[in-house]
C-alpha positions in Angstrom: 86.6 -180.8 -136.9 88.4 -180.3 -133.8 87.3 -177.3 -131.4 90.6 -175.0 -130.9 91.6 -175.6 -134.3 93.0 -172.3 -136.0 90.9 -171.3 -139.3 93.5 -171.4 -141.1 94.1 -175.3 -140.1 90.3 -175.6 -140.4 90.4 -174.5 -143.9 93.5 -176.6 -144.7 91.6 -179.5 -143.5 88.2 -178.9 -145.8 90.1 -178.4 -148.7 92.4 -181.7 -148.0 88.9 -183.1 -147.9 87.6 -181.8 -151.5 90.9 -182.8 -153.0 90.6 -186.3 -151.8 86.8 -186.8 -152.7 88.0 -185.3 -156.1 90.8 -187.9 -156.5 88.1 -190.8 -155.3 85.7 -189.5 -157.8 88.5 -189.2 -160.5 89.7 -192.8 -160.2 86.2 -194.4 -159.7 85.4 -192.5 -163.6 88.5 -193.8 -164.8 88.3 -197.4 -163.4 84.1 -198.1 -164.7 83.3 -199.5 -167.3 79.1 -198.1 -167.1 79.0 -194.9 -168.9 76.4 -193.2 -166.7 78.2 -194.1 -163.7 81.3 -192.5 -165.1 79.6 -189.4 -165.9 78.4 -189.3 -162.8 81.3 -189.4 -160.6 83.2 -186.9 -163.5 80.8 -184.6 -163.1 80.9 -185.0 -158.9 84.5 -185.0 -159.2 84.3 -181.4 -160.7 82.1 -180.3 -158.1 84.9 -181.2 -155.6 87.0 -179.1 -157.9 85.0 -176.2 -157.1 84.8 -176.5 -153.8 88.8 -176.8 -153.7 89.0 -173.6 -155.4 86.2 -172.0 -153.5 88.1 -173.2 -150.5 91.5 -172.1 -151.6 89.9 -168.6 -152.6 89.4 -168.4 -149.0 92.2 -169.3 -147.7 94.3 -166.3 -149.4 91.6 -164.1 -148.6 91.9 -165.1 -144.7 95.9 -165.5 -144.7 96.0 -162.1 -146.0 93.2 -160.4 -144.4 92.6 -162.3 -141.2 88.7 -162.4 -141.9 86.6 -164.6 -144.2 85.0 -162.9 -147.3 81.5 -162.6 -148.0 80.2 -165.8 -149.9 79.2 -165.6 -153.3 76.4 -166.8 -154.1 76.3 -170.6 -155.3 73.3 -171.5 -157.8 71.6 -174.5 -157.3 71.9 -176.5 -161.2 68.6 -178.3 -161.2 70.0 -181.6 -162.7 66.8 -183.6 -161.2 66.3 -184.9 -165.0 69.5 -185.9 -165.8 70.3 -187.8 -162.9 66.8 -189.6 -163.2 67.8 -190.8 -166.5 71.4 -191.6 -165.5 69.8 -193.6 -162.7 67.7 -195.8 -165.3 70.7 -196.3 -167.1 73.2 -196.8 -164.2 70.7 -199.6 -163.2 71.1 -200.9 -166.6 74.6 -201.2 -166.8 75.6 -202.3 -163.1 74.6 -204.9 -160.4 74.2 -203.7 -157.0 77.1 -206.2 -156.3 79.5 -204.5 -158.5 82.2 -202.4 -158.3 80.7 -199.3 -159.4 77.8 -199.9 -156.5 80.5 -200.5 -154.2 81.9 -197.3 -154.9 78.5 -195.5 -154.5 78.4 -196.7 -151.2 81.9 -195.5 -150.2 80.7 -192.5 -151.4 78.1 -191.9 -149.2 80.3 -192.4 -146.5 82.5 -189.7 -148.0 79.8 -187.1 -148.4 78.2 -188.2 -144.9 81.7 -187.2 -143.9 82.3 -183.5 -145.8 78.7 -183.0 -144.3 79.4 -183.4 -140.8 82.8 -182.0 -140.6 81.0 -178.7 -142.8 77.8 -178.6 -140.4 79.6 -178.9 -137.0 82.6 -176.2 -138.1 79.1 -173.8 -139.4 77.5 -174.5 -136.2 80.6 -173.5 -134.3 81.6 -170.3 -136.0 81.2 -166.9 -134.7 81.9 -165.2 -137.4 79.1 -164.7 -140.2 80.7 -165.3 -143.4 82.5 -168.1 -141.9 79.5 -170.1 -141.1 77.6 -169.2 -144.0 80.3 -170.7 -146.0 80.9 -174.0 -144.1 76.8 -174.4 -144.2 76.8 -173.3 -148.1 79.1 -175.7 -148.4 77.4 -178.5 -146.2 74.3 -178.1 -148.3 76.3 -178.7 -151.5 77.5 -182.3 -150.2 74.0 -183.0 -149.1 73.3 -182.4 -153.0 75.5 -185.6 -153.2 74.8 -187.5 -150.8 70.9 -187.3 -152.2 71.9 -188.4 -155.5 74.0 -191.4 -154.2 71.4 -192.2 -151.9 68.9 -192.6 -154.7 70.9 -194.3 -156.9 72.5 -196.8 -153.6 68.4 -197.3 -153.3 67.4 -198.1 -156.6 70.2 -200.4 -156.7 69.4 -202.4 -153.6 65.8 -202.7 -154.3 67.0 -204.4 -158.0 68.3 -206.9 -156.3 66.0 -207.7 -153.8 63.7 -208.0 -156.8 66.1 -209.9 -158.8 66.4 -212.2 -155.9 63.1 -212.6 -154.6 63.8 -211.1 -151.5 60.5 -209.1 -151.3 57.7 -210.7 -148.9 55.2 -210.3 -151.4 
């Protein structure tokens, strides 16, 4: 995000942000044909939901109070199983020339994008509950971009395997 921007326009901007990565995730569910894929990107697309409402929380608090409120605390759902399992099937279900591996990798250059624009507004902040929201909330998208990662990964090395492109 800009320097100079007001946090009011800094808040419009994240929550423009969240309400696109929800309508990516939305229309990526609707448009698969994979089940695990589309449960994935439903459930990331509700996360996005959150953060929109998290966001726009803030943004009334701020408008009306000209300070940031103290963050609630966000618990960490340990989904490690789930998405392990979802990855086995994803792989399954999808090449990692498809569409639905296509979109993981636009993804990632989603959430690489939420991160940075989160990290460099919490590294610039001066006020506390300011930049412990924008880092709460850069953590969160690293959640993401780990899981697409993983899955982008396991993806890639199927097909090297599937088409010999291993040296050994």
């Amino acid at each position: 995000m800009e320097t100079g921007k007001s946090a009011t326009d800094i808040l419009k901007t994240a929550i423009l942000l969240e309400r696109r990565g929800k309508a990516f995730y939305t229309q990526i569910a609707r448009q698969t044909e994979s089940k695990s894929a589309r449960k994935i990107f439903e459930m990331m697309a509700e996360e996005e939901d959150e953060h929109v409402a998290f966001l726009s929380k803030q943004y009334a608090y701020y408008t009306k109070n000209n300070a940031f409120m103290k963050n609630e605390l966000h618990e960490e759902v340990d989904d490690t199983d789930a998405v392990k399992i979802l990855s086995e099937e994803i792989k399954k279900e999808i090449s990692a020339a498809s569409f639905e591996a296509a979109a993981i990798s636009a993804a990632i250059d989603f959430e690489n994008k939420a991160i940075e624009v989160y990290s460099s507004r919490a590294k610039e902040a001066t006020d506390e509950n300011e930049k412990e929201m924008y880092q709460m909330l850069a953590d969160w998208e690293k959640t993401h971009h780990t899981l697409l990662h993983r899955l982008n990964e396991d993806l890639k090395e199927q097909i090297w395997n599937d088409n010999q492109f291993w040296p050994f």
